[in-house]
VEXDRENBA-300535 format. One record per residue: residue in one letter; x, y, z of N, C-alpha, C, O in turn. Coordinates in Angstrom, 2 decimals. Each point is the difference from the previous one (the first is absolute). Layout:
BEGIN
<node rest="A" n_east="X" n_north="Y" n_up="Z" ca_east="X" ca_north="Y" ca_up="Z" c_east="X" c_north="Y" c_up="Z" o_east="X" o_north="Y" o_up="Z"/>
...
END
This chain:
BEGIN
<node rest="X" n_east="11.94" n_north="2.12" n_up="3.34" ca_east="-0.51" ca_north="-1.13" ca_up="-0.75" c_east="-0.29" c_north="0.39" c_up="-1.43" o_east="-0.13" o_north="-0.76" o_up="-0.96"/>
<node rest="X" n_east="0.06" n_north="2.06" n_up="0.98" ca_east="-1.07" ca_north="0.31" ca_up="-1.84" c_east="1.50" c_north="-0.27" c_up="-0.41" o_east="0.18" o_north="-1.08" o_up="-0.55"/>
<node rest="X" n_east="1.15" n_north="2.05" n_up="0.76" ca_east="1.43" ca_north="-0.06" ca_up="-0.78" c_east="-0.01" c_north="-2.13" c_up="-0.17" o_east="-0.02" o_north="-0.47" o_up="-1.13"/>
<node rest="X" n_east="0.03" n_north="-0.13" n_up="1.91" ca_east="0.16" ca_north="-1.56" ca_up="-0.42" c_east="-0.60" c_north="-0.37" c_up="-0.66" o_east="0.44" o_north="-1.00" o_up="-0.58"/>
<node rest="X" n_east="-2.05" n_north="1.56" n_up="0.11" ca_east="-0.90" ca_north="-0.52" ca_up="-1.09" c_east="0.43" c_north="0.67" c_up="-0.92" o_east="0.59" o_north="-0.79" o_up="-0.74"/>
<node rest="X" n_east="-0.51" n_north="2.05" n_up="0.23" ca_east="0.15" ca_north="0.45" ca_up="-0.83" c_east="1.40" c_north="-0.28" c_up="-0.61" o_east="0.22" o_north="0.26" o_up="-1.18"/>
<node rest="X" n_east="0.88" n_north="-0.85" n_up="2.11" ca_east="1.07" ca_north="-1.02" ca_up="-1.00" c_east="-0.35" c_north="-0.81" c_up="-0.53" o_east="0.18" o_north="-0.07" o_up="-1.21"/>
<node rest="X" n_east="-0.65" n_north="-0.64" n_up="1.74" ca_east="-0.57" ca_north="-1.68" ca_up="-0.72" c_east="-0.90" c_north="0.38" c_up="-0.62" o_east="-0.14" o_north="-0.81" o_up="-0.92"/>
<node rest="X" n_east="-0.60" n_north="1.58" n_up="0.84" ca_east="-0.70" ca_north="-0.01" ca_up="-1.35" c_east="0.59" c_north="0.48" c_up="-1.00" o_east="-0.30" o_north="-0.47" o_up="-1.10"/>
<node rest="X" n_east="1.65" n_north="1.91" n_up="1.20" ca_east="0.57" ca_north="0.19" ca_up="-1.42" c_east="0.68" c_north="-1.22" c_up="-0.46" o_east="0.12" o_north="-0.30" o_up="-1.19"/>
<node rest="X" n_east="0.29" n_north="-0.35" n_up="2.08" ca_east="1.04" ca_north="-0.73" ca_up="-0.44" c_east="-0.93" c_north="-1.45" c_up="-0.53" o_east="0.61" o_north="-0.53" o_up="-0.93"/>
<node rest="X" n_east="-1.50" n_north="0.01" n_up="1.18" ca_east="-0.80" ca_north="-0.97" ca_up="-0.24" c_east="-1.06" c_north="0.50" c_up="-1.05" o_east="-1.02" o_north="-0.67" o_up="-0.20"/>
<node rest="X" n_east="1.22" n_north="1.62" n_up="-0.34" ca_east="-0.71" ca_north="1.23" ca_up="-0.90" c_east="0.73" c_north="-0.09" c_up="-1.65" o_east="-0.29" o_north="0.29" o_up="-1.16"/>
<node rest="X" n_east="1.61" n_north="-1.02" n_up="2.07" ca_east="1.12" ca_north="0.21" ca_up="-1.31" c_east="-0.01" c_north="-1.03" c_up="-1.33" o_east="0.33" o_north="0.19" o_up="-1.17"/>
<node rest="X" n_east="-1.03" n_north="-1.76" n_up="2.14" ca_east="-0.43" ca_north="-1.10" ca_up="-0.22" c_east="-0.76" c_north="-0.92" c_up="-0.60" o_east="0.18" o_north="-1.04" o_up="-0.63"/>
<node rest="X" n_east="-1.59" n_north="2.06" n_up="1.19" ca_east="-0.88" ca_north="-0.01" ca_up="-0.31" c_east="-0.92" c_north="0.88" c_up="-0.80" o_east="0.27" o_north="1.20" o_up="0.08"/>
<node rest="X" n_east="-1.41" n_north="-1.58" n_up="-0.92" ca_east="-0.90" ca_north="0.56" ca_up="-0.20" c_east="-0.92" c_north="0.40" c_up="0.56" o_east="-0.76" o_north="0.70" o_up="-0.66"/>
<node rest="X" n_east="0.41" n_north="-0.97" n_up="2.15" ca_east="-0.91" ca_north="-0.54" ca_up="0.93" c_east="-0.56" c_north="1.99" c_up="0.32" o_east="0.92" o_north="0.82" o_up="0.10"/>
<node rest="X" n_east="-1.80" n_north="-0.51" n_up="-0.02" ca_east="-0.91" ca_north="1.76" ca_up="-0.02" c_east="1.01" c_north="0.27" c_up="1.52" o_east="0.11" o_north="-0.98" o_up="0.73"/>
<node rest="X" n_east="0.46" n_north="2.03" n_up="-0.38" ca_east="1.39" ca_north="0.62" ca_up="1.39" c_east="-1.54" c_north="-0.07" c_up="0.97" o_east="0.30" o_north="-0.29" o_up="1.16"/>
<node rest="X" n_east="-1.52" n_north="0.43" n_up="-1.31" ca_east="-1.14" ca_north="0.01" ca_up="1.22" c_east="0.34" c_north="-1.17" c_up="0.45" o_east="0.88" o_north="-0.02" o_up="0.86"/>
<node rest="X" n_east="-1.59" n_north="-1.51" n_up="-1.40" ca_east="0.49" ca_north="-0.67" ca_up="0.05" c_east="0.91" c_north="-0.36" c_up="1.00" o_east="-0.31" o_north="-0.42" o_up="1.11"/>
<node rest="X" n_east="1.47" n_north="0.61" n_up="-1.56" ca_east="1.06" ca_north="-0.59" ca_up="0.77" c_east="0.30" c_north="1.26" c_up="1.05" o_east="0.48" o_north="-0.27" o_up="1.10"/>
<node rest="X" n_east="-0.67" n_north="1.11" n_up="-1.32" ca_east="-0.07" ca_north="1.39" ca_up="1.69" c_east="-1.63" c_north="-1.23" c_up="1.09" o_east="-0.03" o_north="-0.15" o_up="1.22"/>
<node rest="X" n_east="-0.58" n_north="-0.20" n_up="-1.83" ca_east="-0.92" ca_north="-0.75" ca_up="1.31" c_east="0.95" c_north="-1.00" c_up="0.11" o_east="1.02" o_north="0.26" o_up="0.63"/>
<node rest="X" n_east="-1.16" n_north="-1.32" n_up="-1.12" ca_east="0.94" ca_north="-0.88" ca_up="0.23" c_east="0.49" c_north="0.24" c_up="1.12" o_east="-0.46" o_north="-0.34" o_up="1.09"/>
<node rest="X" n_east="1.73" n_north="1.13" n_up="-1.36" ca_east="1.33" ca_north="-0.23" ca_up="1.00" c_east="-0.79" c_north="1.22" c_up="1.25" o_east="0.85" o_north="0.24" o_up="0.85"/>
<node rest="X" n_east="-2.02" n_north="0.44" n_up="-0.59" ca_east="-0.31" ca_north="0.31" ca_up="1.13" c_east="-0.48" c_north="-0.92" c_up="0.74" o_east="0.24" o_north="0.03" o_up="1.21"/>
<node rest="X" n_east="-1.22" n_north="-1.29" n_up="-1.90" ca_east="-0.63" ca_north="-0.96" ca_up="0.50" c_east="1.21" c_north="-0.90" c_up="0.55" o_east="-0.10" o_north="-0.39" o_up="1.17"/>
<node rest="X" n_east="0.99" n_north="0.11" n_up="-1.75" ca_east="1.07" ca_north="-0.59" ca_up="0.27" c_east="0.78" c_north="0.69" c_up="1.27" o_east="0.39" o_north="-0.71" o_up="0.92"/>
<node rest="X" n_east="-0.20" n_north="2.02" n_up="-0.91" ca_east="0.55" ca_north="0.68" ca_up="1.26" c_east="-0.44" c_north="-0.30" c_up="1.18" o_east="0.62" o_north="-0.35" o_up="1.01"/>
<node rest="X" n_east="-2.26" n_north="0.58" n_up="-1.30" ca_east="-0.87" ca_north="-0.52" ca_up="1.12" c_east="-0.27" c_north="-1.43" c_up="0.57" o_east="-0.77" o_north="-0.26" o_up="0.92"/>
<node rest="X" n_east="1.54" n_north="-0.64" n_up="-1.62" ca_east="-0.37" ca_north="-1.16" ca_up="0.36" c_east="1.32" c_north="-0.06" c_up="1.21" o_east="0.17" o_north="-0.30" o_up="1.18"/>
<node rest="X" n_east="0.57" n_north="0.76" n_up="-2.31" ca_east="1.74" ca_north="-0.25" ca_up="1.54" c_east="-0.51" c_north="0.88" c_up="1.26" o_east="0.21" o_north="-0.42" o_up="1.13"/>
<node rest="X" n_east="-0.77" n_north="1.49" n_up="-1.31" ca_east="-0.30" ca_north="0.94" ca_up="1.33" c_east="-0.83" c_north="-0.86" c_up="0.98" o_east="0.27" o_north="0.16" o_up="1.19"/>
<node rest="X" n_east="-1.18" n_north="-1.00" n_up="-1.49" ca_east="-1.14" ca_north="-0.57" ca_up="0.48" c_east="-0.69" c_north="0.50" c_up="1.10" o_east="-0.83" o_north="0.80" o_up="-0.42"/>
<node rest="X" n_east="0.80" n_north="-0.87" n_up="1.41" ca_east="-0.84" ca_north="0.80" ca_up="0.98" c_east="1.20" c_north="1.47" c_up="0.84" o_east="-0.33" o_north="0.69" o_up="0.96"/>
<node rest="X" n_east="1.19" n_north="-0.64" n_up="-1.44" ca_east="1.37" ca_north="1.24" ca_up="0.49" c_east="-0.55" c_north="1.05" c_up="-0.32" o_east="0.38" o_north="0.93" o_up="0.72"/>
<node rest="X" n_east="-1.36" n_north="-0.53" n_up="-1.73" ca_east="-0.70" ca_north="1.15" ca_up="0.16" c_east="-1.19" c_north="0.22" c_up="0.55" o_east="-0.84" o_north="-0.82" o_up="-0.37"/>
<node rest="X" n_east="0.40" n_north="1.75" n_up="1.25" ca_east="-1.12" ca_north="0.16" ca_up="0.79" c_east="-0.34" c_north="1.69" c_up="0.43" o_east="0.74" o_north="0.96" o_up="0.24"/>
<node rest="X" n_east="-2.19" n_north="-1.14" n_up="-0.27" ca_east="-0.44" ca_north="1.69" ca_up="0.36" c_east="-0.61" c_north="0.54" c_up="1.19" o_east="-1.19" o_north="-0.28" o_up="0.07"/>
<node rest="X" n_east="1.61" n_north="0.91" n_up="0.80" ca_east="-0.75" ca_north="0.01" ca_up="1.31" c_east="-1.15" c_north="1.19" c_up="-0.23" o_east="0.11" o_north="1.20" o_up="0.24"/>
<node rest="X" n_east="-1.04" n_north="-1.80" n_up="-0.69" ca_east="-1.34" ca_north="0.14" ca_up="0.45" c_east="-0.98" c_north="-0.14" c_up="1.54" o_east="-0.30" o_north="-0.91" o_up="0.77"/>
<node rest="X" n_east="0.07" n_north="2.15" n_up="-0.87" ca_east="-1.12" ca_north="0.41" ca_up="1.53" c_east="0.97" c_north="-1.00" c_up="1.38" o_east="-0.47" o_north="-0.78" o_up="0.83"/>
<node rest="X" n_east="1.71" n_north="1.12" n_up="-1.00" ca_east="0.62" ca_north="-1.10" ca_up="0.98" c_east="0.36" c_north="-1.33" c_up="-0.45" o_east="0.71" o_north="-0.71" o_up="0.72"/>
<node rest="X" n_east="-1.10" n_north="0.35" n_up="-1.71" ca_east="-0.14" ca_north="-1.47" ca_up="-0.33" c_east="1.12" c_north="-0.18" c_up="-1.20" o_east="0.10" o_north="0.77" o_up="-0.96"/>
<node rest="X" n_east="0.48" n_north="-1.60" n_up="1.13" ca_east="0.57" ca_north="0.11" ca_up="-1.58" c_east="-0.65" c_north="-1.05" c_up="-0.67" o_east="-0.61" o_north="-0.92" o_up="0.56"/>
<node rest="X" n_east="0.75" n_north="1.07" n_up="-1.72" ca_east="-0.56" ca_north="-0.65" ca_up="-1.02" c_east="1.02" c_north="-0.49" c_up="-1.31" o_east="0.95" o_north="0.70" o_up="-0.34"/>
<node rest="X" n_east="-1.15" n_north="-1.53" n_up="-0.09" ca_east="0.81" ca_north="-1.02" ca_up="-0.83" c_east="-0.74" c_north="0.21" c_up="-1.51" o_east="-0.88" o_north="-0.77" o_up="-0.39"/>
<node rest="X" n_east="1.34" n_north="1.87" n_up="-0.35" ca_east="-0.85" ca_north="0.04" ca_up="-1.39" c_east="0.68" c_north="-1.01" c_up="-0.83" o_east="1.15" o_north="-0.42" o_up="0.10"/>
<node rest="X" n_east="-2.29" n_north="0.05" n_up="-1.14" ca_east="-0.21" ca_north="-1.09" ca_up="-1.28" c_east="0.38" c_north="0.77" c_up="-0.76" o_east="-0.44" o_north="1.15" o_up="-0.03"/>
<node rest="X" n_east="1.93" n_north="-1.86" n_up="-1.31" ca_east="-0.57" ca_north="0.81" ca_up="-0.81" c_east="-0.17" c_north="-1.26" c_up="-1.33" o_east="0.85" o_north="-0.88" o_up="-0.16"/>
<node rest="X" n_east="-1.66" n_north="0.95" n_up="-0.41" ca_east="-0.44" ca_north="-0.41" ca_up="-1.47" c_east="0.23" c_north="0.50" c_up="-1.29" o_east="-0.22" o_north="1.14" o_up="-0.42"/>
<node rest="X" n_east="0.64" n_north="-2.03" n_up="-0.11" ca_east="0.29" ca_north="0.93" ca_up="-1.44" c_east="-0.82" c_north="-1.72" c_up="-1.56" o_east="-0.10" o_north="-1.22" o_up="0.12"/>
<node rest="X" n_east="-0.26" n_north="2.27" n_up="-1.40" ca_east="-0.55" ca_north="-0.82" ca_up="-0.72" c_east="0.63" c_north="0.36" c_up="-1.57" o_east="-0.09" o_north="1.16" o_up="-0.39"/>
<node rest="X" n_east="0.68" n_north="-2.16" n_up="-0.44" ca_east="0.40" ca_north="0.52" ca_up="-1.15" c_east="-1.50" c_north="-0.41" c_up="-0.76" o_east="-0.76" o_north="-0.96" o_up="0.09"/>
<node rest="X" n_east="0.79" n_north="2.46" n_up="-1.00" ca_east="-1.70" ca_north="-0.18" ca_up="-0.37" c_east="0.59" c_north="0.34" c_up="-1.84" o_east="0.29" o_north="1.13" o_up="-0.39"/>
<node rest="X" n_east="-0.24" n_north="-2.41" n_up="-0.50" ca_east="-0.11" ca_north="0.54" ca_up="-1.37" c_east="-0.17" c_north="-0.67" c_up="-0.81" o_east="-0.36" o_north="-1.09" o_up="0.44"/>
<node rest="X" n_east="0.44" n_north="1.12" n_up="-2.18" ca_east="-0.05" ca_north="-0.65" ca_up="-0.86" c_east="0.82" c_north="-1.91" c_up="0.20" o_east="1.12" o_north="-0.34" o_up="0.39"/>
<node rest="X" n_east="-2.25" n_north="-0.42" n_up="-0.85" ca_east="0.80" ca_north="-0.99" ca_up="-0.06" c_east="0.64" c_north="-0.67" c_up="-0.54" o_east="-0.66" o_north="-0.58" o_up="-0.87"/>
<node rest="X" n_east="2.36" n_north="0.10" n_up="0.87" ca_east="1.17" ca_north="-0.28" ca_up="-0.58" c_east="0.72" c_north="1.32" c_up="-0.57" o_east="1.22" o_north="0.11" o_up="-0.01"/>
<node rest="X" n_east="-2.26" n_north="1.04" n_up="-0.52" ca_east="1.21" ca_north="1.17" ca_up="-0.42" c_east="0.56" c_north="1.02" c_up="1.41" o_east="0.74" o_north="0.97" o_up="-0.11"/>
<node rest="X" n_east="-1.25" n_north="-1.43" n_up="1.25" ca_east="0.24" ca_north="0.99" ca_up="0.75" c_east="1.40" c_north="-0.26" c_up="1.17" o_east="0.31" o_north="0.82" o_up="0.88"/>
<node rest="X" n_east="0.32" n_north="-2.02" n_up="-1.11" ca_east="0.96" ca_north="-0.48" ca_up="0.23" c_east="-0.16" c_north="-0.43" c_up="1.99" o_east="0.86" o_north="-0.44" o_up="0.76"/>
<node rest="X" n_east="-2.53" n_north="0.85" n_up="-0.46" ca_east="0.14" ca_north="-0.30" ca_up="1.36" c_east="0.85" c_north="-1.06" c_up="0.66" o_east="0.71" o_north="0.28" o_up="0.97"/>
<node rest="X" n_east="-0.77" n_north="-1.51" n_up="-1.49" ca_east="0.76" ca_north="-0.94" ca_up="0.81" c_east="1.54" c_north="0.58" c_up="-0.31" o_east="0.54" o_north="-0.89" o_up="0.66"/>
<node rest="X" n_east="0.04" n_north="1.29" n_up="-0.90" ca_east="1.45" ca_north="0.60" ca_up="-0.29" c_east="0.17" c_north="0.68" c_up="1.27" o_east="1.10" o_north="0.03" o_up="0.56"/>
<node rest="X" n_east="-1.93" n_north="0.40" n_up="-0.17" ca_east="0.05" ca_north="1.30" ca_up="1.24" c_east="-0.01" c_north="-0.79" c_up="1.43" o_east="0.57" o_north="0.45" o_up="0.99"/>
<node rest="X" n_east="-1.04" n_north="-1.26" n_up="-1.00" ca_east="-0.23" ca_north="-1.19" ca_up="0.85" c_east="0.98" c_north="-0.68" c_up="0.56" o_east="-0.26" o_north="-0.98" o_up="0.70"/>
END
């Protein structure tokens, strides 16, 4: 999965001005949405279904967050 993010972001890198952090969350948050519950951890016997969350945190209008989006 990192080799598929790390295309789309050079290449959507090429485009944009938008900070490569940015758009590296993005397209993990995005990975994770297609995976949806297909990943899981077996804990004490149990498996478990981890969350993951991600937050673009920056300046507003120069930081190109919605671009990454």
């Amino acid at each position: 999965m990192g080799a598929f993010v790390e295309g789309w972001v050079r290449e959507f890198g090429k485009t944009s001005a938008t900070p490569v952090e940015f758009l590296r969350m993005s397209g993990y948050m995005a990975a994770a949405t297609c995976m949806g519950r297909g990943a899981r951890v077996l804990v004490n016997d149990r498996w478990v279904y981890p969350n993951l969350w991600g937050m673009l945190i920056g300046p507003s209008s120069f930081s190109y967050k919605s671009s990454a989006l």
